[in-house]
Each structure stands twice: as C-alpha cells, then as structure tokens.
PDB file of N, CA, C and O in Angstrom:
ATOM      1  N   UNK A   1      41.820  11.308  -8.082  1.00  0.00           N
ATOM      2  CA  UNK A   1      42.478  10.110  -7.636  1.00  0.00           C
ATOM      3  C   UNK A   1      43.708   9.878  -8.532  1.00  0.00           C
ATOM      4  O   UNK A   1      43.610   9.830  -9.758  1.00  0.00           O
ATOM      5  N   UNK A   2      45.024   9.715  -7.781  1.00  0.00           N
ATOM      6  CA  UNK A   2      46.055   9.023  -8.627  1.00  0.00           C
ATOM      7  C   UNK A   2      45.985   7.921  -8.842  1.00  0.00           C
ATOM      8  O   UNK A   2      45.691   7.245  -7.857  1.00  0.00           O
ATOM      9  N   UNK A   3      46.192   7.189 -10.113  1.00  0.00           N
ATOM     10  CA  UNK A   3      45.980   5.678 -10.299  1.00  0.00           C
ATOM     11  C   UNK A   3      47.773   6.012 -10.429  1.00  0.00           C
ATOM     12  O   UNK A   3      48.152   7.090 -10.887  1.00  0.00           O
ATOM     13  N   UNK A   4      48.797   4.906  -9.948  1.00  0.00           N
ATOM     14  CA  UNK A   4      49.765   5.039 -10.423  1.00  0.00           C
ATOM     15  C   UNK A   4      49.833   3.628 -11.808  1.00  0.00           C
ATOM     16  O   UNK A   4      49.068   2.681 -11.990  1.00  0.00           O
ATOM     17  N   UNK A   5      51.052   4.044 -12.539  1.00  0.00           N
ATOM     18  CA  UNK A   5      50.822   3.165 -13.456  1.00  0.00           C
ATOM     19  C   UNK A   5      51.851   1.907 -13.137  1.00  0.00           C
ATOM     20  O   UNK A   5      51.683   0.901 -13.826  1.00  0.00           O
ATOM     21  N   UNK A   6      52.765   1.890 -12.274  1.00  0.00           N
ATOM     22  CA  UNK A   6      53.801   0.580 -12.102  1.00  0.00           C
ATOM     23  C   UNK A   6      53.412   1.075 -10.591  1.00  0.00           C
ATOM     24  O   UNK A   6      53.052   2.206 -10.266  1.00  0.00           O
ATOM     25  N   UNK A   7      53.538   0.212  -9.963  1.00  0.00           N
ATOM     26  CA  UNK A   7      53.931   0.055  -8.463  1.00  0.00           C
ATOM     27  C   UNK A   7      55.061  -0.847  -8.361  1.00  0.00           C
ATOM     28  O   UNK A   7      54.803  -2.045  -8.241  1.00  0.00           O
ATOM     29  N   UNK A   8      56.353  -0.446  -8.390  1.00  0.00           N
ATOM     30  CA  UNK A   8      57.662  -1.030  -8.292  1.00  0.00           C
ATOM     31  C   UNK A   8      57.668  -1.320  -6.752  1.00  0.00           C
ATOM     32  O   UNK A   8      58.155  -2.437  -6.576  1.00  0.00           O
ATOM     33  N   UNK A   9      57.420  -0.914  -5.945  1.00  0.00           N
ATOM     34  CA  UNK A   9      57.795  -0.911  -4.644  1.00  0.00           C
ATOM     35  C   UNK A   9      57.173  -2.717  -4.371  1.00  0.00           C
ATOM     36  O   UNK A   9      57.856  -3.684  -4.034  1.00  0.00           O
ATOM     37  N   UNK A  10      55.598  -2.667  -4.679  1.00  0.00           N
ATOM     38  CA  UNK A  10      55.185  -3.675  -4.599  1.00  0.00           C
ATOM     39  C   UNK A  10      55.912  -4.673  -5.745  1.00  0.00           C
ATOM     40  O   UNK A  10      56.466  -5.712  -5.386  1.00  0.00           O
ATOM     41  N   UNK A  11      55.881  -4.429  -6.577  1.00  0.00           N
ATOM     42  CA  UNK A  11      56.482  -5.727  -7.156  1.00  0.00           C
ATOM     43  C   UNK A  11      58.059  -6.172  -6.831  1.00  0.00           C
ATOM     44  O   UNK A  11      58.425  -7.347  -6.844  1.00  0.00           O
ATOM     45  N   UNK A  12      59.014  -4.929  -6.511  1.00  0.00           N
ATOM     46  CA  UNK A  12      60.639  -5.722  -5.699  1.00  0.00           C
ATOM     47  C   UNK A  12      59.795  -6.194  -4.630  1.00  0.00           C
ATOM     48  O   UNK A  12      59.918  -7.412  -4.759  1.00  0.00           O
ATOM     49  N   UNK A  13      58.596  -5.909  -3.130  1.00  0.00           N
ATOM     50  CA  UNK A  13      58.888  -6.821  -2.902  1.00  0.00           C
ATOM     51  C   UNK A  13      58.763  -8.384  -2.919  1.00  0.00           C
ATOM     52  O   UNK A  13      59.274  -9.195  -2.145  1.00  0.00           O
ATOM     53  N   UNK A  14      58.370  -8.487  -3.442  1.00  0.00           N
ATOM     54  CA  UNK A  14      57.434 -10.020  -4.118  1.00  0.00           C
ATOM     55  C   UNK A  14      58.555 -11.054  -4.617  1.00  0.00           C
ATOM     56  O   UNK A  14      58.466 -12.275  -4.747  1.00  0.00           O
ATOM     57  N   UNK A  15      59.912  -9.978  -4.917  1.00  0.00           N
ATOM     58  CA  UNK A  15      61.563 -10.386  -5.600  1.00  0.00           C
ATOM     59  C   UNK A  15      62.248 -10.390  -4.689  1.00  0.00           C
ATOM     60  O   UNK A  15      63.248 -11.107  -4.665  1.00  0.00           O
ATOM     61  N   UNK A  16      61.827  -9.402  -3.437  1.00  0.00           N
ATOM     62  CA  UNK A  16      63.455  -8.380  -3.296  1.00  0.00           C
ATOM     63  C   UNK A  16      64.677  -9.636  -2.702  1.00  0.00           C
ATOM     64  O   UNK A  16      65.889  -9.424  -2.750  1.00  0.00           O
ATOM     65  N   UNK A  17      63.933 -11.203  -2.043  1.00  0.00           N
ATOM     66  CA  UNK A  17      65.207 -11.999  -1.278  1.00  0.00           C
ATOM     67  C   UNK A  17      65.758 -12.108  -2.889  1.00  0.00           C
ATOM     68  O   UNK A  17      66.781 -11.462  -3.111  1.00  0.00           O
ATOM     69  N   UNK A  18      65.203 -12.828  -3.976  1.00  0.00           N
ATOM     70  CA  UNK A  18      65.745 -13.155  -5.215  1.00  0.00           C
ATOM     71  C   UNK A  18      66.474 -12.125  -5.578  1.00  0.00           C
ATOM     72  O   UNK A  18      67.536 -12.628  -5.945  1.00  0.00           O
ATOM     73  N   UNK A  19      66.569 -10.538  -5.741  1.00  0.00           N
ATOM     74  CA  UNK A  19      67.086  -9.848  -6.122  1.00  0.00           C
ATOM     75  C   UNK A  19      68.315  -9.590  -5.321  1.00  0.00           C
ATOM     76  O   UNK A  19      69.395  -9.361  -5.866  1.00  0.00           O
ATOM     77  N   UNK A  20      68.108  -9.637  -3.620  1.00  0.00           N
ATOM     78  CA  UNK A  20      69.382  -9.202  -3.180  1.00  0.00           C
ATOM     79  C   UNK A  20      69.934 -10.637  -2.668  1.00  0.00           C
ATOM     80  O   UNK A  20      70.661 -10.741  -1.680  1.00  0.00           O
ATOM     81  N   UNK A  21      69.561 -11.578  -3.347  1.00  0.00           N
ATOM     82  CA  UNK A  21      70.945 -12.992  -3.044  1.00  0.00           C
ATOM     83  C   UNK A  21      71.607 -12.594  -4.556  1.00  0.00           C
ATOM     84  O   UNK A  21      72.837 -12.544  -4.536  1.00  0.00           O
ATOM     85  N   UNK A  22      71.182 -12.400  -5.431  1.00  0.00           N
ATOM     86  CA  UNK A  22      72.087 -11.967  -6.916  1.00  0.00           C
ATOM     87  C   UNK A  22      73.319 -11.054  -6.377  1.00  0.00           C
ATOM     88  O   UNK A  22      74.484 -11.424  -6.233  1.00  0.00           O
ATOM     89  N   UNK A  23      72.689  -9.576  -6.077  1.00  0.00           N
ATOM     90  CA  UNK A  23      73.537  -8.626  -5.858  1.00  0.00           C
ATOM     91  C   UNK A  23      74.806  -9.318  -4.622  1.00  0.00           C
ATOM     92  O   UNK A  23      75.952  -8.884  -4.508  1.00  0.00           O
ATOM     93  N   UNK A  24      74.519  -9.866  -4.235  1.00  0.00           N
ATOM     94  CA  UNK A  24      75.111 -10.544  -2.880  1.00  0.00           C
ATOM     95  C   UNK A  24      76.381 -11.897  -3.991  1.00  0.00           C
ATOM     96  O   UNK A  24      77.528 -12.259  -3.728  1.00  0.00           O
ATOM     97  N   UNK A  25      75.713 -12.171  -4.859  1.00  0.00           N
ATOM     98  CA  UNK A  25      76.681 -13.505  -4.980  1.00  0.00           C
ATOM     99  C   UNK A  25      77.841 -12.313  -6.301  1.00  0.00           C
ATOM    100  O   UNK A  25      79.047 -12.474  -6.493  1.00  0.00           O
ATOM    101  N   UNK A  26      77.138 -11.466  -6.825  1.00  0.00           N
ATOM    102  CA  UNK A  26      78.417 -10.448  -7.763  1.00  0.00           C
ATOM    103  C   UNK A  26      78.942  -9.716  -6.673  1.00  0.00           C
ATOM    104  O   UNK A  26      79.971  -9.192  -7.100  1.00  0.00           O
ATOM    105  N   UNK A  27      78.789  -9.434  -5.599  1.00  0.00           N
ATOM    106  CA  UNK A  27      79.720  -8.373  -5.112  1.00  0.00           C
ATOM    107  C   UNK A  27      80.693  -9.163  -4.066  1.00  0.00           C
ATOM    108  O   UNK A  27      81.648  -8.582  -3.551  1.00  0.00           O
ATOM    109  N   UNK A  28      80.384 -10.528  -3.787  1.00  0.00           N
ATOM    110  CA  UNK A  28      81.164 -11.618  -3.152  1.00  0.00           C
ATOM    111  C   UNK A  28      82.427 -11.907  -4.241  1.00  0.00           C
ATOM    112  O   UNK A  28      83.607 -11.904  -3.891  1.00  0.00           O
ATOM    113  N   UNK A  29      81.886 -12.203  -5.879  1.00  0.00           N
ATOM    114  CA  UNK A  29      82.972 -12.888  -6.338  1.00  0.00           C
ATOM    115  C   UNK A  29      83.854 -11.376  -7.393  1.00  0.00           C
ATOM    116  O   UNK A  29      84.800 -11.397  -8.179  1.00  0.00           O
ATOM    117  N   UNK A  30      83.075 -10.381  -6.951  1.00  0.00           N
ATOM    118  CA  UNK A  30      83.435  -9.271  -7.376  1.00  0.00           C
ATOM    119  C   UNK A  30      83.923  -9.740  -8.490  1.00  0.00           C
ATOM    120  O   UNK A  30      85.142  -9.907  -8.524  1.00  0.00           O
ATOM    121  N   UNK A  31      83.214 -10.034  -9.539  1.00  0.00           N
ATOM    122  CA  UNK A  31      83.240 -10.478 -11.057  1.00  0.00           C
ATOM    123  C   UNK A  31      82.120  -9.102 -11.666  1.00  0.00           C
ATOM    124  O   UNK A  31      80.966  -9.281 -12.056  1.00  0.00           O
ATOM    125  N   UNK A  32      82.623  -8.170 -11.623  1.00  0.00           N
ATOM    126  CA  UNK A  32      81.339  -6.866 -12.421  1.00  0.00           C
ATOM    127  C   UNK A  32      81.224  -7.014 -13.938  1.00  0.00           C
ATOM    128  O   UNK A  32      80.242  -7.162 -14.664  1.00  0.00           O
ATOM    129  N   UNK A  33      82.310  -6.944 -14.147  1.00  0.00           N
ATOM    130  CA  UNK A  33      82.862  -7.241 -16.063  1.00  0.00           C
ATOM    131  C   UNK A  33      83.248  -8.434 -16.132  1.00  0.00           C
ATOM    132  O   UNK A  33      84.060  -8.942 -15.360  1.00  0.00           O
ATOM    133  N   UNK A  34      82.477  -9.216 -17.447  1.00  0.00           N
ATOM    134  CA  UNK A  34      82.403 -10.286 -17.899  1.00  0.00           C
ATOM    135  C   UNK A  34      82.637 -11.745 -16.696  1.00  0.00           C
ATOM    136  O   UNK A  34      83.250 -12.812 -16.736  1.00  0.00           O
ATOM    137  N   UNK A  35      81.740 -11.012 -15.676  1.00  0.00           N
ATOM    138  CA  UNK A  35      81.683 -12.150 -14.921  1.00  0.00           C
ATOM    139  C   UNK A  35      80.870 -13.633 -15.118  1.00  0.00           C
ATOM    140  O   UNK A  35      80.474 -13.917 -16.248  1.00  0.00           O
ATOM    141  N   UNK A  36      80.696 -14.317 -14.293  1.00  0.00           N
ATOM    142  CA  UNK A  36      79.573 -15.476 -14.373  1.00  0.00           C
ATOM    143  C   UNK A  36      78.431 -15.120 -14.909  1.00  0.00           C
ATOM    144  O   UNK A  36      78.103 -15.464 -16.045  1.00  0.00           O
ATOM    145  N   UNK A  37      77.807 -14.489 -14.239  1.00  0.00           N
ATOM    146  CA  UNK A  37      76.783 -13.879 -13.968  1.00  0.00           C
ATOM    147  C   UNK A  37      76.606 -12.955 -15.226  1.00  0.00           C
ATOM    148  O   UNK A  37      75.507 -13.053 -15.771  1.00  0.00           O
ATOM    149  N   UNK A  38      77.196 -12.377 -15.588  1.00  0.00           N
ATOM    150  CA  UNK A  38      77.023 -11.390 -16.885  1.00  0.00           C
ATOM    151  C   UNK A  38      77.213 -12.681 -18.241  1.00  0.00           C
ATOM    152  O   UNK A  38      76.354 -12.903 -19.095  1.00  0.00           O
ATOM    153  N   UNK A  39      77.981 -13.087 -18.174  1.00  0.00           N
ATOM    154  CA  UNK A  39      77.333 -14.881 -19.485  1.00  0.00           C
ATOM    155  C   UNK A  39      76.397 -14.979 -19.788  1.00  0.00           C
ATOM    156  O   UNK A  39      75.803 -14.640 -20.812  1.00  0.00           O
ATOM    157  N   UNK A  40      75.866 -15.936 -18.098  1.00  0.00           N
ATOM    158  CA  UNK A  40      74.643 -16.224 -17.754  1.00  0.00           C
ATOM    159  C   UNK A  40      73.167 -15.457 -18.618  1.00  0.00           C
ATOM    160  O   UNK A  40      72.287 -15.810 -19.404  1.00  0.00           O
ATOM    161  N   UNK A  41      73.542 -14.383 -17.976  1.00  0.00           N
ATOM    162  CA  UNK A  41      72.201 -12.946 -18.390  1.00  0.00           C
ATOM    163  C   UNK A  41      72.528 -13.061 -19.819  1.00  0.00           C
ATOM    164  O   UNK A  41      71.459 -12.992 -20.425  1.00  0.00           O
ATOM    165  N   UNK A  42      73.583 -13.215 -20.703  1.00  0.00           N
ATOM    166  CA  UNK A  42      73.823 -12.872 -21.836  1.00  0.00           C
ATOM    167  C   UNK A  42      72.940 -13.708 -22.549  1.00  0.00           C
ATOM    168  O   UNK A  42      71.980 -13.292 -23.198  1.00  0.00           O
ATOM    169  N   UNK A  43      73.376 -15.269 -22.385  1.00  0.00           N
ATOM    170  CA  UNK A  43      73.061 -16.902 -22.480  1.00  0.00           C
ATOM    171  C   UNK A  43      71.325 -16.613 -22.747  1.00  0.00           C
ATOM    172  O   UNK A  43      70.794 -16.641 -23.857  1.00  0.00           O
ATOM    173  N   UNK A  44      70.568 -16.315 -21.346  1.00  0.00           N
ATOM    174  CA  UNK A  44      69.270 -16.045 -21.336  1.00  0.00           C
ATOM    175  C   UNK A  44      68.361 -15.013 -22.254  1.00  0.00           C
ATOM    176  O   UNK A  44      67.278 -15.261 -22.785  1.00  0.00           O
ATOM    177  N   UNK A  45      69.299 -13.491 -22.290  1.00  0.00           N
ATOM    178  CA  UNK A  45      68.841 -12.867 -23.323  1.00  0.00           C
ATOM    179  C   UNK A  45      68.832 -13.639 -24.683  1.00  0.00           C
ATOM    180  O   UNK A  45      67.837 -13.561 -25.402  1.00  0.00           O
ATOM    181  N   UNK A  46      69.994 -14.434 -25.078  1.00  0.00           N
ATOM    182  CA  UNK A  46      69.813 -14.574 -26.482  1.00  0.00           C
ATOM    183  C   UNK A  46      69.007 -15.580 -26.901  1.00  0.00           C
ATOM    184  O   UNK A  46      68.692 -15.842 -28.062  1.00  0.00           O
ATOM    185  N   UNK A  47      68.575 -16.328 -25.542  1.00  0.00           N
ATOM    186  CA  UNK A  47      67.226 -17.482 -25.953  1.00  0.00           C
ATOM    187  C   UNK A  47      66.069 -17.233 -26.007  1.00  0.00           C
ATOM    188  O   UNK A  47      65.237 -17.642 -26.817  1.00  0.00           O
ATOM    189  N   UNK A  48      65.877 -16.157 -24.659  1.00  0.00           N
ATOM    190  CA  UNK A  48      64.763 -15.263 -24.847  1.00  0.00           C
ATOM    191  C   UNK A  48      63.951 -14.455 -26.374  1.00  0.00           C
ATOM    192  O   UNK A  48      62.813 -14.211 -26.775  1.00  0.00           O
ATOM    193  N   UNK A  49      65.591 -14.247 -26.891  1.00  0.00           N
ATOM    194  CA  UNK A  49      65.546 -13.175 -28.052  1.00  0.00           C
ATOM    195  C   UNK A  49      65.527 -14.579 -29.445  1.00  0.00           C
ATOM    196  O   UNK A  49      65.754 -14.195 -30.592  1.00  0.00           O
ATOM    197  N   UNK A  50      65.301 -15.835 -29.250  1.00  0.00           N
ATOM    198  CA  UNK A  50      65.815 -16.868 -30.271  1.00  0.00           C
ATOM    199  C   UNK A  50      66.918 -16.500 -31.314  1.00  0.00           C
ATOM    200  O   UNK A  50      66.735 -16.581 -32.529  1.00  0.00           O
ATOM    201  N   UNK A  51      68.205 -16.045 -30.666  1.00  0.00           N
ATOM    202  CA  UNK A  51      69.082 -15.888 -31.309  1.00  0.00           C
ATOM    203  C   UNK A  51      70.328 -16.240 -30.685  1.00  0.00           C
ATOM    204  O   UNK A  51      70.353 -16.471 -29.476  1.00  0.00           O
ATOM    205  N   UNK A  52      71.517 -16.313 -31.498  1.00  0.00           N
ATOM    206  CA  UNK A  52      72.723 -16.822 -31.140  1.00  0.00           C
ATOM    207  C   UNK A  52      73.347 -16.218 -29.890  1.00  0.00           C
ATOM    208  O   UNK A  52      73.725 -16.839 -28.897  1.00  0.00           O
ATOM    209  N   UNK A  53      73.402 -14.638 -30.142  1.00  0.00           N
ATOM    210  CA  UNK A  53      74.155 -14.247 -29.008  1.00  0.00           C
ATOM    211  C   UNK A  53      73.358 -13.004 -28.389  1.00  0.00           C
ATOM    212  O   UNK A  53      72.708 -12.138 -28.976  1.00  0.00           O
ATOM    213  N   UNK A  54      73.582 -13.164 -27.159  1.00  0.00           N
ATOM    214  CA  UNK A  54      73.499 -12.249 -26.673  1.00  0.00           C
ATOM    215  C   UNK A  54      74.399 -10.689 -25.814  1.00  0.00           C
ATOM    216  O   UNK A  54      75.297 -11.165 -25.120  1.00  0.00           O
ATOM    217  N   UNK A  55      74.395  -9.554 -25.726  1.00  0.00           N
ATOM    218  CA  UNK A  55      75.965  -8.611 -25.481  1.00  0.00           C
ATOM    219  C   UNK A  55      75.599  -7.831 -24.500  1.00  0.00           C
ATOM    220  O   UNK A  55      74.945  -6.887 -24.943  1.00  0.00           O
ATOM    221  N   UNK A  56      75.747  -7.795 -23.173  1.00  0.00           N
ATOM    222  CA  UNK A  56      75.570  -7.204 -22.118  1.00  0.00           C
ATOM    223  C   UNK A  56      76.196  -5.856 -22.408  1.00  0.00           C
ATOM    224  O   UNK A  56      77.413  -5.984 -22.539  1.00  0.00           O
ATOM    225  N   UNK A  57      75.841  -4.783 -22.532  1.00  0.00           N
ATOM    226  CA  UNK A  57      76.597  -3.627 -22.324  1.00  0.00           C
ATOM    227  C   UNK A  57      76.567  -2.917 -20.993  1.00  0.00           C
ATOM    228  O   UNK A  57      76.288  -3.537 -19.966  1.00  0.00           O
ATOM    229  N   UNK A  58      76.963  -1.103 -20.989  1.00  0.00           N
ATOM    230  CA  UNK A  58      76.779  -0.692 -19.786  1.00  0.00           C
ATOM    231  C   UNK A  58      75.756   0.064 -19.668  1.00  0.00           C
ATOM    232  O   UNK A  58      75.267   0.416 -18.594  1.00  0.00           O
ATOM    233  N   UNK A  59      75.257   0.445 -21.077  1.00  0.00           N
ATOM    234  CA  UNK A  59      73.956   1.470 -20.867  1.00  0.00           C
ATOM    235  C   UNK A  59      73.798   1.233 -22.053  1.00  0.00           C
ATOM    236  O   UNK A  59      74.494   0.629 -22.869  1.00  0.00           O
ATOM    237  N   UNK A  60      71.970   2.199 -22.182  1.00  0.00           N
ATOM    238  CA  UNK A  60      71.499   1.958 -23.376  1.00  0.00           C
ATOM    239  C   UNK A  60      71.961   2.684 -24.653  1.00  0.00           C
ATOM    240  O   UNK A  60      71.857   2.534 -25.871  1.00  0.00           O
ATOM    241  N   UNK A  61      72.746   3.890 -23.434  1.00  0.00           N
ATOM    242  CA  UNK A  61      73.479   4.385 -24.956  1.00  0.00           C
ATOM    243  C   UNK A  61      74.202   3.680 -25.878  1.00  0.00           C
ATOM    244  O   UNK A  61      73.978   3.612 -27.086  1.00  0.00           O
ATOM    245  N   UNK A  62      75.365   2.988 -25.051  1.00  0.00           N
ATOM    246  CA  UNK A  62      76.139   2.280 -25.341  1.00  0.00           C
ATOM    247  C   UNK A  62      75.223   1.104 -26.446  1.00  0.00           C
ATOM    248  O   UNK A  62      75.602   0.989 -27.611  1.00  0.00           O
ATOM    249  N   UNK A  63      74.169   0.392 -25.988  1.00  0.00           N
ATOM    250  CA  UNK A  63      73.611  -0.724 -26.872  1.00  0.00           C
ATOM    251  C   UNK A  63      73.082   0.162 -27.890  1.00  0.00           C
ATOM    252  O   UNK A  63      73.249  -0.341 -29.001  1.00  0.00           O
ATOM    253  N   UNK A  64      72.394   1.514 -27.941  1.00  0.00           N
ATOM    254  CA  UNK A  64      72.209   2.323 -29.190  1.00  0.00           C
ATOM    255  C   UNK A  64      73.574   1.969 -29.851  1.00  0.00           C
ATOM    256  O   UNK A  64      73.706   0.903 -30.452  1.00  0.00           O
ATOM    257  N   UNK A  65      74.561   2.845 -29.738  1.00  0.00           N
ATOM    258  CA  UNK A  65      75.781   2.744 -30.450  1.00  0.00           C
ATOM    259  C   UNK A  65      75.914   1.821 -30.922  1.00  0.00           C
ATOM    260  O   UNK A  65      76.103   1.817 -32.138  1.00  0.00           O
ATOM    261  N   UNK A  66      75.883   0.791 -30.306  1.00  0.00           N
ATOM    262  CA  UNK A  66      76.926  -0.603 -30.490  1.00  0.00           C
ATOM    263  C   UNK A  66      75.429  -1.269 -32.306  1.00  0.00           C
ATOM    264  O   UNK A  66      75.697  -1.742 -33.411  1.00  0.00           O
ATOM    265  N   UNK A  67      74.574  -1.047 -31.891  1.00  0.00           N
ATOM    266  CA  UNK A  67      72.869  -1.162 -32.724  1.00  0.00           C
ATOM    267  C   UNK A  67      73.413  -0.955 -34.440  1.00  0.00           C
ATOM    268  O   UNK A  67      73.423  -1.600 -35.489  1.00  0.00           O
ATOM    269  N   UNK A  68      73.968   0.817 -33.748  1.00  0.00           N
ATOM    270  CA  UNK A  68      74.104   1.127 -35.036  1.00  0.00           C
ATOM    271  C   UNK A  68      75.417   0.973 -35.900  1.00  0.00           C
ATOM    272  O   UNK A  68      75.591   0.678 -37.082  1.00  0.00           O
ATOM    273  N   UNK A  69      76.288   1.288 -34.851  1.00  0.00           N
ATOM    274  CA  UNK A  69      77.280   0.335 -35.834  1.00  0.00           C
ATOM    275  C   UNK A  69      77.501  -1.135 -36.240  1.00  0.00           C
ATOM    276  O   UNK A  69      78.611  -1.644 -36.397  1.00  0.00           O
ATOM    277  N   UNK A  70      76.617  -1.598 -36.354  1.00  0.00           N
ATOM    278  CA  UNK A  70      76.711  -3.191 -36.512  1.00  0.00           C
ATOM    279  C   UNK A  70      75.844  -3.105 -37.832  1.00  0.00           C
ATOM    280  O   UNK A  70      75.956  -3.910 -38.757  1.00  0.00           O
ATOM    281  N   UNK A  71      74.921  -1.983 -37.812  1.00  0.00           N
ATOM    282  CA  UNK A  71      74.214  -2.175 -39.496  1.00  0.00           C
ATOM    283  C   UNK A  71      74.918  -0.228 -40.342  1.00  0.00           C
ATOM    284  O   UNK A  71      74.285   0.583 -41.018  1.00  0.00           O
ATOM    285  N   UNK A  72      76.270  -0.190 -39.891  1.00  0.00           N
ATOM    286  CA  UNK A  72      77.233   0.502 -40.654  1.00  0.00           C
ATOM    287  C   UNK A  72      76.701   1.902 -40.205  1.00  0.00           C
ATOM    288  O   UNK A  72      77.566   2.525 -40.820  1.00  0.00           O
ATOM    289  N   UNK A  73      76.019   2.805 -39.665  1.00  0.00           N
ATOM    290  CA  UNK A  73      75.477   4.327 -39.458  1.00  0.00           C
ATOM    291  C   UNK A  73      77.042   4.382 -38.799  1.00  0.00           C
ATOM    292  O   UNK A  73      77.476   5.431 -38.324  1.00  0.00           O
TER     293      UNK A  73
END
C-alpha cells in the first residue's frame, strides 16, 4: 500500500477560490516586484517570525545568499 505523505491536491482544494482570487488580483494590477501584495506577505512574515522585517526574495537560493551575507560568509 502507498500511504502518500502530503496530499496537495486535496489540500489546494479546500484553498484553491482563496488561492486563485490572489493570483487574479497580482496579475490584474500587474504589480510582480515590490508590489502590494509582496509588502503585505513581507508585513506577515515578519510578525509571524516576531521580528522587524520581513524580505521577499525570488528563490531560496537567493534567501541562502542574501542569509549569508548578512552574517559576512
């Protein structure tokens, strides 16, 4: 028997109207970079995280990088 370990399918759909009115309101105000919406997410990460700021990047490489140069590597 496969047990799978995430069932994504089931959980977008339980989201998916919440997920595609988002995608729907960034590709309306076509704000991709440092739009509303990218603040917003920023705003939430850094309360989430109880800290001042939060920095949207484009990938995780990029937030690796950005990680390590901030404590000098």
């Amino acid at each position: 028997m496969n047990i799978p370990l995430v069932d994504l399918k089931a959980e977008y759909e339980t989201i998916s109207s919440d997920i595609n009115a988002a995608i729907q309101d960034v590709l309306k105000s076509q704000m991709f970079i440092l739009g509303s919406k990218v603040k917003e997410l920023e705003e939430k990460i850094a309360a989430y995280c109880y800290v001042k700021h939060g920095i949207g990047v484009s990938s995780g490489t990029d937030a690796l990088l950005l990680a390590l140069m901030a404590i000098d590597v």
